[in-house]
C-alpha positions in Angstrom: 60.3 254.6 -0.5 58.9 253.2 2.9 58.4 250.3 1.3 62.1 249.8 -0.1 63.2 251.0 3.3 61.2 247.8 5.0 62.4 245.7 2.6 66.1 246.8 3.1 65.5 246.6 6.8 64.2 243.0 7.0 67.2 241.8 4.6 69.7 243.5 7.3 68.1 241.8 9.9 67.8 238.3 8.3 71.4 238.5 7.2 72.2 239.7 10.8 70.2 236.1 12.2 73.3 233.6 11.8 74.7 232.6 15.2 78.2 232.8 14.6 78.5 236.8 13.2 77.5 240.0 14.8 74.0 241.5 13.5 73.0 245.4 13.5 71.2 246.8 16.8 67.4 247.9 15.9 68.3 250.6 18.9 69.2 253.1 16.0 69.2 253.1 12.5 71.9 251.0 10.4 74.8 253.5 9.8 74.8 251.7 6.5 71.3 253.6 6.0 72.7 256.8 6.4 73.7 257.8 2.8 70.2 257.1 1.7 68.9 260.1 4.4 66.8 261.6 4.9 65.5 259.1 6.5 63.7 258.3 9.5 63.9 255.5 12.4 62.0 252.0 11.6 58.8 252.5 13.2 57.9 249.7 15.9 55.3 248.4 13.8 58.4 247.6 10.8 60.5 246.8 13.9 57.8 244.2 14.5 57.2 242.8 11.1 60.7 242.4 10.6 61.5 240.5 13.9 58.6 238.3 12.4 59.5 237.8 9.0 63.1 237.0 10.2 61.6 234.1 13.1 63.9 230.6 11.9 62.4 227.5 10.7 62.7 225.6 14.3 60.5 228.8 15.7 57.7 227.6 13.7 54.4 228.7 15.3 52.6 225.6 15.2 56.4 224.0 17.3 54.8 226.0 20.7 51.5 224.6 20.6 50.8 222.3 24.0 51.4 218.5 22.8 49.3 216.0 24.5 50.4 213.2 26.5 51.0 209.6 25.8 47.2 208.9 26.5 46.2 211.2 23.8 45.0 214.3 26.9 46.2 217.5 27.5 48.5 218.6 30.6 45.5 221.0 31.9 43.1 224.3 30.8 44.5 225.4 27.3 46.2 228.6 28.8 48.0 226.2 31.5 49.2 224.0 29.1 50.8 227.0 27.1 52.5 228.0 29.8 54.0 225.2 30.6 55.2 224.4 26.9 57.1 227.2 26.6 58.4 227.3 30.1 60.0 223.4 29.1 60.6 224.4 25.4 64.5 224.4 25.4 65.1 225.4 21.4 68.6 225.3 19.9 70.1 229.1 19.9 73.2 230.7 18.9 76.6 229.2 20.2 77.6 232.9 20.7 76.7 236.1 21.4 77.8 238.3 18.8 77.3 242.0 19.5 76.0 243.0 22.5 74.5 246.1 23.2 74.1 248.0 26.7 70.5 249.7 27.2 70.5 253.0 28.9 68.1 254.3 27.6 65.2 252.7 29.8 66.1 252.6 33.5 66.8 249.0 35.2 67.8 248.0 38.7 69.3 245.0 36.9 72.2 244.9 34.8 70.7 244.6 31.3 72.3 243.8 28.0 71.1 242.7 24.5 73.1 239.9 22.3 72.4 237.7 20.1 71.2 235.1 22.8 68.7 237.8 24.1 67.8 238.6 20.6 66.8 235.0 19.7 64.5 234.9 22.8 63.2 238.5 21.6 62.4 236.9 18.2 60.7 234.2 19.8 58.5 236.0 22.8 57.6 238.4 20.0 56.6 236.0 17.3 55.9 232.0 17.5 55.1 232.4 21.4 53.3 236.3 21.7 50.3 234.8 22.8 51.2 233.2 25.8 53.7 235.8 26.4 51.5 238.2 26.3 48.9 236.3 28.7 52.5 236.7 30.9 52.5 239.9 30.9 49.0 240.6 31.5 49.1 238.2 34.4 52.2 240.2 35.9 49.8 243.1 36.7 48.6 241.2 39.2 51.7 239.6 41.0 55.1 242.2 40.0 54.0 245.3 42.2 53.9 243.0 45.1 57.0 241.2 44.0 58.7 244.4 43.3 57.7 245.6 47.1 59.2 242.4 48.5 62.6 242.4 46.9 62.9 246.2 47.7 62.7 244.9 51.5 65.8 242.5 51.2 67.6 244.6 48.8 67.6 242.8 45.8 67.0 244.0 42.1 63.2 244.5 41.9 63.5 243.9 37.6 64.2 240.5 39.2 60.3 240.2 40.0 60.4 239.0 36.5 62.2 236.0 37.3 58.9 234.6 38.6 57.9 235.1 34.5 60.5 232.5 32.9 60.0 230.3 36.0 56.3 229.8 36.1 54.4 232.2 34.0 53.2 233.6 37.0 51.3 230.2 37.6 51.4 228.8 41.1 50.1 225.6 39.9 53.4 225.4 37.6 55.2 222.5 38.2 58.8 221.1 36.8 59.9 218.0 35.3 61.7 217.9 38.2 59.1 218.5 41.0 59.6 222.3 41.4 56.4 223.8 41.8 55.1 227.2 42.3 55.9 230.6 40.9 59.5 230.4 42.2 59.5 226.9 40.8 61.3 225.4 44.2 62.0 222.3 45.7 60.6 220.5 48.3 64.1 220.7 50.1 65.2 223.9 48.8 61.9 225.4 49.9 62.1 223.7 53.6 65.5 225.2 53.9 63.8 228.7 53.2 60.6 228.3 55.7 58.1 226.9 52.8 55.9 224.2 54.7 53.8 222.0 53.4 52.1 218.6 53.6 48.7 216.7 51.8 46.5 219.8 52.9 48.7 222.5 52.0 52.0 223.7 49.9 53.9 227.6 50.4 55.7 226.7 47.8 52.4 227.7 45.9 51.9 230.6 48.0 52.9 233.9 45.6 53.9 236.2 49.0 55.3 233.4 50.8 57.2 232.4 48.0 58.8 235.5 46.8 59.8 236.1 50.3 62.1 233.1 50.4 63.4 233.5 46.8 64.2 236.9 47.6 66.7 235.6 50.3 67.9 232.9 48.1 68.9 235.4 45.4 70.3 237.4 48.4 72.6 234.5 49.3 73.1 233.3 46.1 74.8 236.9 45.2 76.9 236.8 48.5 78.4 233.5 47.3 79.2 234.8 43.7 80.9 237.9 44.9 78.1 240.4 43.8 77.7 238.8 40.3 73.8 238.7 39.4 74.3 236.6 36.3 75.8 234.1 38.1 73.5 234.5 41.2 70.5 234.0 38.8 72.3 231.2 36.6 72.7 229.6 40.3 69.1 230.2 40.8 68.2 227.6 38.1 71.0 225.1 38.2 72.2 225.4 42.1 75.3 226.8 43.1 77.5 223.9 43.4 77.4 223.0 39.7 78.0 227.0 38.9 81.0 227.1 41.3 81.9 223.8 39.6 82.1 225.0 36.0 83.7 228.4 37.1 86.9 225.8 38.7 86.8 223.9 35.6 87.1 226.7 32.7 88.5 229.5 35.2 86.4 231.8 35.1 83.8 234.1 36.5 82.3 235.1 33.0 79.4 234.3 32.5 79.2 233.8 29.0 82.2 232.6 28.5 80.6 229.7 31.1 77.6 229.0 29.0 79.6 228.2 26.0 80.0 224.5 25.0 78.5 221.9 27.4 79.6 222.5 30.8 76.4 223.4 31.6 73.0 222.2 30.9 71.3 224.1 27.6 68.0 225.2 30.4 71.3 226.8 32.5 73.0 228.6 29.5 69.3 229.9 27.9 68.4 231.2 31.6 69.8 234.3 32.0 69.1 235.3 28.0 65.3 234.5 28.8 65.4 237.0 31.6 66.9 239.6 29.9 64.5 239.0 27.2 61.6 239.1 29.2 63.0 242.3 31.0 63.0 244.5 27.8 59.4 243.7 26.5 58.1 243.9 29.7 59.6 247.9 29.9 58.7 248.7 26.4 56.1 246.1 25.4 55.2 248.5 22.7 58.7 248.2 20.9 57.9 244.6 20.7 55.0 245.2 19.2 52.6 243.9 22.2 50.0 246.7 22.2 46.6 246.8 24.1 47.6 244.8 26.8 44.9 243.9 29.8 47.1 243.8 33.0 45.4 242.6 35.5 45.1 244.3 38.8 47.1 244.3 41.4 46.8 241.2 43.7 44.5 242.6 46.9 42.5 241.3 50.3 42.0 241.3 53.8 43.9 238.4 56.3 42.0 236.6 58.2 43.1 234.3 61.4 41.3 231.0 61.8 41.4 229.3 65.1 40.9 226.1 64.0 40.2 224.1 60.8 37.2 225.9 58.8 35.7 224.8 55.0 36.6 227.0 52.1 32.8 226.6 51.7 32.0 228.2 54.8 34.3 230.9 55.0 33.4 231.9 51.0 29.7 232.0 52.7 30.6 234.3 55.5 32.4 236.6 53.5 29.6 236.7 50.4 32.4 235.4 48.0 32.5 232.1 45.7 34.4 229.2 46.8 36.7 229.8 43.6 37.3 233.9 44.2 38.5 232.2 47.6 41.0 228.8 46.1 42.3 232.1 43.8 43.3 234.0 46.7 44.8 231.1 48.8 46.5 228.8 46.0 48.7 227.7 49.4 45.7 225.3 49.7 45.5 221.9 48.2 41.7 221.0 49.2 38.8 222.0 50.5 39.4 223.5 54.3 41.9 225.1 56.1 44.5 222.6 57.3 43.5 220.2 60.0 45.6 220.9 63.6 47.2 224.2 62.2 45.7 227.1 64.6 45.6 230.3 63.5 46.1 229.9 60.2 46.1 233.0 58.1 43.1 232.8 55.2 42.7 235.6 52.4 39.4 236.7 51.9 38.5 239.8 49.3 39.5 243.3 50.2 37.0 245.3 52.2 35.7 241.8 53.9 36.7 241.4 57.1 35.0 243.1 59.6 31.9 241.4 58.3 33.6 238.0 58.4 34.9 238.2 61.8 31.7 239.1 63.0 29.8 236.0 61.6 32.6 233.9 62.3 32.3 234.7 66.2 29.1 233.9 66.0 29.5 230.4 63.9 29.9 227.4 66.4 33.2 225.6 66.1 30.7 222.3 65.0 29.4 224.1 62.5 33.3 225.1 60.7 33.6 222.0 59.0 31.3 220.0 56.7 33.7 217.4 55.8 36.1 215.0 57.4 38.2 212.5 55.6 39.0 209.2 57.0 41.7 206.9 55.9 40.7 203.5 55.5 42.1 200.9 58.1 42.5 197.2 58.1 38.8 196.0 59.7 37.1 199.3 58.6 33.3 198.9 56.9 31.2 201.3 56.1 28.4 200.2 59.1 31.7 201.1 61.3 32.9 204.4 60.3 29.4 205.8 60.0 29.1 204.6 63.4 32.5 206.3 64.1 31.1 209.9 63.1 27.5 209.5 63.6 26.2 209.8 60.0 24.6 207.4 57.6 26.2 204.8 55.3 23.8 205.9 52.4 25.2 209.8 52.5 28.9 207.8 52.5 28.1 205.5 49.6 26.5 209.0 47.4 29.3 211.1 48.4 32.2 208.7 47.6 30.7 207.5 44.4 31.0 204.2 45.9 29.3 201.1 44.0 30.4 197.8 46.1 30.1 198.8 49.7 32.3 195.6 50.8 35.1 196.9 48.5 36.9 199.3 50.6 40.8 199.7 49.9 42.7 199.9 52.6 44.9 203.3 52.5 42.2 204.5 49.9 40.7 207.9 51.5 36.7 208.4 51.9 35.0 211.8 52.0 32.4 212.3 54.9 29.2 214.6 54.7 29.1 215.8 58.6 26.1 218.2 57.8 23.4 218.2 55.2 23.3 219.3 52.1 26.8 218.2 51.0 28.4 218.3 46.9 30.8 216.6 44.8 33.5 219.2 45.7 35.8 217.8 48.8 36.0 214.2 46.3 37.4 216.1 43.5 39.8 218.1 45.8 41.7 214.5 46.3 42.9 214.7 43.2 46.5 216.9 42.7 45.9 220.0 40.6 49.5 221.2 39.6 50.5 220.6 36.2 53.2 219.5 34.9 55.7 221.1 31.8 55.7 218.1 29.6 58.8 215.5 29.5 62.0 216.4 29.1 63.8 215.3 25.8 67.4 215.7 24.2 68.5 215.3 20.6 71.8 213.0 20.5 74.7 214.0 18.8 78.1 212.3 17.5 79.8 210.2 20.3 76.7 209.8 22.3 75.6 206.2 24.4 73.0 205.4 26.4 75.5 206.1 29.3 76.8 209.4 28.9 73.3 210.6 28.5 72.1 208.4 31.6 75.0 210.5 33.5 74.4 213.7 32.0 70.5 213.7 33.7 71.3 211.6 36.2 68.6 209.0 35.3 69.1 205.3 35.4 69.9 203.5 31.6 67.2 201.0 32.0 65.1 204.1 32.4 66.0 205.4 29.2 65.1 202.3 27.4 62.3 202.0 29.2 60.9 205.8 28.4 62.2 205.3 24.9 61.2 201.5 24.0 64.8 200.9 23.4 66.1 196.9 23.2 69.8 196.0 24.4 70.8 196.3 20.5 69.2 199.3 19.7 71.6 202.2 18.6 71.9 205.3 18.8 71.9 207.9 15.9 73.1 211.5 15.5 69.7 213.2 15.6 67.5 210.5 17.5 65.3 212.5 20.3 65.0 210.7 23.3 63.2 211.3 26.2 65.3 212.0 29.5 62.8 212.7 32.5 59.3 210.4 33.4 56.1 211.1 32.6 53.8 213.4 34.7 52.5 211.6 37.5 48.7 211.8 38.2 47.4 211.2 41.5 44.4 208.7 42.0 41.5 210.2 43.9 41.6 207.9 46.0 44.7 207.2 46.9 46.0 210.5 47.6 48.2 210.1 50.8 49.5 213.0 53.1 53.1 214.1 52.9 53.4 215.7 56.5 56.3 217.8 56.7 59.1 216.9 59.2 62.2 217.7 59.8 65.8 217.4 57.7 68.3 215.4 59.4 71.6 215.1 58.0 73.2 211.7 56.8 76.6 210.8 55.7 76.4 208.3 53.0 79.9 206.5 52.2 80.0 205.6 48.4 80.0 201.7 47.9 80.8 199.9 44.8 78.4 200.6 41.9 76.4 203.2 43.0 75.1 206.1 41.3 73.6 209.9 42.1 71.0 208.1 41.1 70.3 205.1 43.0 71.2 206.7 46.0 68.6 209.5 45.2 66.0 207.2 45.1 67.1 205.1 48.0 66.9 208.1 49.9 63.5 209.8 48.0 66.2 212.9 47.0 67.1 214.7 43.6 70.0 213.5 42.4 70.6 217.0 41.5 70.5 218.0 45.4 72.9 215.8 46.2 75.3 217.7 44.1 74.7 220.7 45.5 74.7 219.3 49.2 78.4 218.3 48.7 79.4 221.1 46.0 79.7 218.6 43.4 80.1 219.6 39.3 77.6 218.2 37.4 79.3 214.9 35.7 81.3 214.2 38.7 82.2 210.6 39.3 81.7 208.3 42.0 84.2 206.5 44.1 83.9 203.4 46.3 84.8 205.2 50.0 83.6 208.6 48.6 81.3 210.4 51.5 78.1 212.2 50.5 76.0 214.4 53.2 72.5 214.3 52.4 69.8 215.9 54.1 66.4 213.9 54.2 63.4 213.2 56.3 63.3 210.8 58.8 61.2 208.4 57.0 62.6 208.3 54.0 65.9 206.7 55.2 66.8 203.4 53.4 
């Protein structure tokens, strides 16, 4: 009988899996089951097997393994690279969302409903991607009770800790096709506007604390300026709020489902808010779900220390009997191997229960003896002889440090690595090099009607870079089906070449529209999204230009054209 009871289930829920037609909730029992009583509720293990048994062709497992690149190499460590697959997977899912069903049962600060949108992520969290869902969930352990703590301070939902989740993964080193990094996944500008500093030393944006501090006030204002509405707050979140206050003008209303169907808004925009609320109910009953035995990790925990001037990781691991790594873990805010140059007082974490011996054998350390490093950027008229000179060390420990072969072939801009004390390593160099990785490239499918155009518009990208990404001649043509690529490739910095971005402040510029110019030419002319610049001047997404149109933008002041 059990088995003829599973078997009957899993054919009510696969006949329940088309998008257009409601589907029985697994909630309760089918009240079609009811003649056949007594019988009891499906069990979460034959709620599992179901789900699984059910998963659609284009959920294949082996779709949500990480690809590799166009060199043949991976994106990063396995588990990074899974993350940031599924975090840039955007899969077809259902036009509509059928049935939806309220939970009350388990308590949320968030308003929570399940549909056939939320169902299809369900199907996927819970089968093709469960293992780097659950590595998600294991990781929140160490990040959501801090979250939770900081969102309770501004008064915003603290279920929206898991936000963080569908953005990054909980990875700090995440970063977007689009150059949003960090567990909030923001933008350079975005994150300026909400006190997230940065430069070549260091980044808040990959700061978890600082972070979820300033996206706890952008949700905050984001829910001001949708009247109260959290989907729309959180839809805003993802696609900024000029583009949702555009679509609301165009189809007249404030629904947010009823926004998300057809192609007013980006498919990433429509499949936000369903992620979340799919990610929300397994994280509150993960064993419903079926994800049983999970290892959380502990909650994230130190002791603050305040340096008074630039100090090694090295050293201050040393002083406080911890690894350099245990320390980079602890302060992924830091891009390299010290403390930021010039920045007094900065604040360093250092493990729990640390700190009175660190501050003692820091008072005791001479400010010479903080640093075992310097970098020095190579100048027209620089040699080696001269720069060794320069900081009283020897050319030899230059030429071993930097790897360097010809000592008469120094690049001007290139950066070199200096051993200011004995017994120096290999670790500074390979700091140079950027460590956020990047979701892989974006692509779309095209469908009837489509030109190179419309798609060019649609992600505000230049034509000749779609041919270009996509080795497409002038007489190529498009067909229904075709998958083209729509963002660049992930950009790997050279060792040594890494330059400093020092942060300085926005000014605003008023930009009047001249014949022929695009979002994006004048987002590259001025080093801004395109997607910014919407938002800036409360622009829909599609909007056309006009010659004598005025644009405010808000960049630095050397990156004016």
């Amino acid at each position: 009988m059990r088995g003829f009871i599973l078997v009957l289930l899993i054919a009510l829920w696969l006949g329940g899996c088309q998008p257009a037609g409601p589907r029985p909730s697994l909630v309760a029992p089918s009240p079609a089951l009811s003649p056949v009583a007594p019988i009891q509720a499906p069990s979460a293990k034959d709620v599992v097997a179901a789900r699984r048994a059910a998963v659609p062709e284009p959920l294949a497992e082996e779709n949500f393994a990480a690809p590799l690149d166009e060199e043949g190499e991976s994106y990063g460590d396995e588990a990074t690279d899974e993350d940031l697959y599924l975090l840039g997977a955007s899969p077809l899912f259902p036009d509509a969302e059928g049935e939806t069903v309220r939970h009350e049962e388990v308590i949320f600060d968030f308003p929570v409903m399940e549909n056939a949108r939320v169902r299809y992520f369900l199907d996927l969290y819970s089968g093709p991607a469960r293992g780097t869902f659950t590595r998600w969930l294991e990781r929140s352990g160490r990040y959501v009770p801090m979250m939770r703590q900081i969102f309770a301070e501004y008064g915003v939902p603290q279920d929206l800790a898991y936000l963080a989740m569908i953005e990054s993964g909980f990875n700090s080193r995440a970063q977007s096709w689009a150059k949003a990094l960090g567990p909030w996944q923001f933008t350079e500008s975005t994150g300026r506007h909400y006190g997230l500093q940065g430069d070549w030393w260091f980044d808040e944006r990959r700061d978890p604390e600082k972070s979820t501090h300033a996206a706890a006030r952008y949700l905050r204002d984001l829910h001001q300026q949708f009247d109260g509405d959290w989907y729309l707050a959180v839809a805003a979140y993802n696609a900024g709020g000029g583009r949702i206050q555009g679509a609301i003008r165009t189809l007249g209303t404030r629904d947010f489902w009823e926004l998300t169907r057809g192609e007013h808004l980006q498919q990433e925009t429509r499949q936000f808010v369903p992620k979340l609320l799919a990610a929300l109910l397994i994280a509150k009953e993960p064993e419903k779900y079926g994800f049983t035995d999970l290892n959380y990790l502990e909650p994230l925990a130190y002791d603050v220390v305040k340096l008074p001037s630039a100090t090694d990781l090295e050293v201050a691991a040393e002083l406080c009997g911890a690894s350099y790594e245990d320390l980079k873990a602890l302060n992924p805010e830091l891009k390299r191997w010290s403390t930021p140059p010039g920045r007094k007082n900065h604040a360093l974490r250092i493990p729990p229960g640390t700190k009175e011996h660190f501050a003692q054998a820091y008072a005791k350390l001479p400010a010479a003896e903080r640093l075992r490093y310097a970098r020095h950027r190579v100048a027209p008229g620089d040699t080696l002889n001269k720069v060794a000179k320069q900081y009283n060390i020897r050319v030899e420990d230059i030429l071993t440090l930097n790897r360097i072969e010809n000592a008469r072939a120094l690049r001007i801009g290139s950066d070199l690595i200096l051993p200011l004390k004995p017994g120096y390593t290999q670790r500074p160099v390979k700091e140079l090099a950027d460590d956020t990785k990047r979701t892989p490239r974006r692509t779309y499918t095209v469908r009837k009607g489509d030109n190179l155009w419309s798609i060019a518009r649609r992600f505000e990208v230049s034509e000749g870079d779609l041919r270009t990404w996509n080795k497409l001649d002038r007489k190529a043509v498009l067909r229904p089906g075709q998958q083209l690529t729509v963002s660049a490739a992930p950009v790997r910095t050279p060792a040594k070449t890494a330059a400093p971005a020092k942060s300085k402040a926005a000014s605003r510029v008023v930009y009047t529209v001249k014949p022929g110019d695009t979002l994006w030419d004048i987002g590259r002319r001025y080093q801004v999204d395109a997607r910014e610049i919407l938002n800036w001047n409360n622009l829909p997404q599609g909007h056309v230009l006009r010659p004598g149109d005025q644009l405010m933008l808000h960049v630095q002041a050397d990156q004016r054209g």
